[in-house]
N, C-alpha and C positions, 0 to 999 in steps of 0.2 A: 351850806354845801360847799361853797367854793372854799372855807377855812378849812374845812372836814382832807378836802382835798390837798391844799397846801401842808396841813399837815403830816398825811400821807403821805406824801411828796418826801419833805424834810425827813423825816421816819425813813424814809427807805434809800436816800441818799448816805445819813448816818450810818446807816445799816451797813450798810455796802463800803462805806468808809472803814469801820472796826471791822470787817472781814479781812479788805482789801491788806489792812495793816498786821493782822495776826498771820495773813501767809506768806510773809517775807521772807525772801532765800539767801541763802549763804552765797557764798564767792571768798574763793582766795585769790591774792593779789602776792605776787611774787617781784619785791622790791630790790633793783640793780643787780639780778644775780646774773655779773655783766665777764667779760674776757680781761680787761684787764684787773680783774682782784685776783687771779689766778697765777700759779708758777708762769713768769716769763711775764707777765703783765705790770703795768706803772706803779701799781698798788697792791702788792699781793699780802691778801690777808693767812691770818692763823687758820686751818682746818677751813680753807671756802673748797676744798676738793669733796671733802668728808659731806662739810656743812649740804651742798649742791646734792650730792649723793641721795640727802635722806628728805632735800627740797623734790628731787625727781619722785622719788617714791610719793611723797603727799599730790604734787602733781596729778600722776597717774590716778591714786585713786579718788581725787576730784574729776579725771576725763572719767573715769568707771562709772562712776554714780550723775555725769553730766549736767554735776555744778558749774557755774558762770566763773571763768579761768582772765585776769585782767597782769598782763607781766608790765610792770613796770620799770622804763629803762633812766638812764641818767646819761644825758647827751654828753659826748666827750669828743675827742678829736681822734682820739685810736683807742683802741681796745674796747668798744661803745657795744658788738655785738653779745646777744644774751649767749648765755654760757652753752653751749653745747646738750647737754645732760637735759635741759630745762627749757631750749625754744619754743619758741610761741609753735602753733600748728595754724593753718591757713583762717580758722575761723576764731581764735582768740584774739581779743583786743591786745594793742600795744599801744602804750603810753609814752612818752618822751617828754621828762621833763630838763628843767634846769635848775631847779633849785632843789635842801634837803626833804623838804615835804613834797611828797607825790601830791599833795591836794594843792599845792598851792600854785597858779597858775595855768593849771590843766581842768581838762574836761574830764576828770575820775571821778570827782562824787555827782555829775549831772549823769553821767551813765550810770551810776551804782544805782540811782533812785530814777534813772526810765525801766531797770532791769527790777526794781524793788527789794534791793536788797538791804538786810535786816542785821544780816552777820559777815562778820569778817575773819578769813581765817589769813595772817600777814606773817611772811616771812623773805627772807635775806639779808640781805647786807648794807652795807656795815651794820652793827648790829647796835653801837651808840651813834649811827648820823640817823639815816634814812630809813633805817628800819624802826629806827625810834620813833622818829618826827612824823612816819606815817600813822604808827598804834594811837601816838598820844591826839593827833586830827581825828584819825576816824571816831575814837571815845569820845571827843571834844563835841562830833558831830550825832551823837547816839547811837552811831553802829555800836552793836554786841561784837568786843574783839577777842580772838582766841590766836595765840604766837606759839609756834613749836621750837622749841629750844633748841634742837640739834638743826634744824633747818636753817641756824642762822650761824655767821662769822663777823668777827671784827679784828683789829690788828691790836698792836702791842703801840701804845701811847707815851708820850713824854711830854712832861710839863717840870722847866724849868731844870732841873740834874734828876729829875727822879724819872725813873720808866716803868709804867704800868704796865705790867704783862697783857695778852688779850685774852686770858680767860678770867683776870680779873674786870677786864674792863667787860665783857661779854654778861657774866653774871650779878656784877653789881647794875649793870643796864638792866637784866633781864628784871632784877628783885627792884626797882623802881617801877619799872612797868605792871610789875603786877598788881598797881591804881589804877591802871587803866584796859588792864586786858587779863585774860587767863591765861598764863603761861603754862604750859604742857610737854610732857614728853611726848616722843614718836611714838612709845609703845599707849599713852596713854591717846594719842591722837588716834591711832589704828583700834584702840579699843569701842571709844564711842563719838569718835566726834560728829562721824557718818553716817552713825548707828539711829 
């Protein structure tokens, strides 16, 4: 009797385990979309007016559907506040890291998984530092990643006399990433991502 019961036991811890696991929720996580990558800012990137523009729109319709919203910021000495378009609201987390990986150092993936979350929808800036270095952790760590292409910016690069434009450098980042996450348009994001 009492193995009859132990096994019972174990049976319905299991159980309750493959549940627990199948109804994991999404969250996006909006990386450095910070004041200085803006006109007038230390670091102004290509399209971060545009890029922020159609980050607000995904935004919103995460507050719509009242998925888990985590902004992550990148401590700086000025220009440090999130972008306008895209602040946090009084009950979203904010993150404050120091280095390019949001995971590294902070408490973002110990909240992602008190919150249980399964998927990640990641976007901002720069789009070869920290937008990178976030996609390829979270994949690292088995979040399901999905990046909206236009929700992200990055700058125009130079290595040695050559200077990479930033929509090459945006796109050859973006078609890397696509190891590790689905990269998406806007239009295809508003089609189903939410759906």
């Amino acid at each position: 009797m009492k193995i009859l019961t132990t096994l019972a036991l174990s049976l319905l811890v299991l159980t309750g385990s493959a549940g627990a696991q199948s109804e994991k929720s999404k969250a996006l996580i909006l990386i450095d979309i910070q004041d200085f990558y803006f006109p007038g800012g230390n670091v102004e990137l290509v399209g971060a007016v545009e890029a922020a523009d159609v980050a607000s729109k995904v935004l919103n319709r995460f507050r719509e559907n009242g998925y888990l919203i985590v902004h992550v910021k990148h401590q700086v000495k000025s220009g440090g506040d999130i972008y306008k378009v895209v602040s946090a609201l009084d009950d979203e987390k904010v993150i404050v890291k120091s280095d390019v990986n949001a995971f590294k150092n902070t408490t973002l993936k110990n909240f992602l998984d008190k919150k249980n979350v399964g998927e990640l929808l990641i976007i901002g800036m720069q789009t070869h530092m920290c937008l990178e270095a976030a996609v390829r952790a979270a994949a690292d760590y088995g979040y399901k990643v999905t990046v909206v292409d236009e929700a992200c910016a990055t700058r125009d690069l130079k290595f040695n006399e050559k200077i990479i434009p930033a929509e090459q450098v945006h796109y050859s980042t973006l078609s890397t990433l696509k190891s590790y996450a689905e990269v998406i348009s806007f239009e295809d994001f508003e089609k189903k991502f939410l759906n």
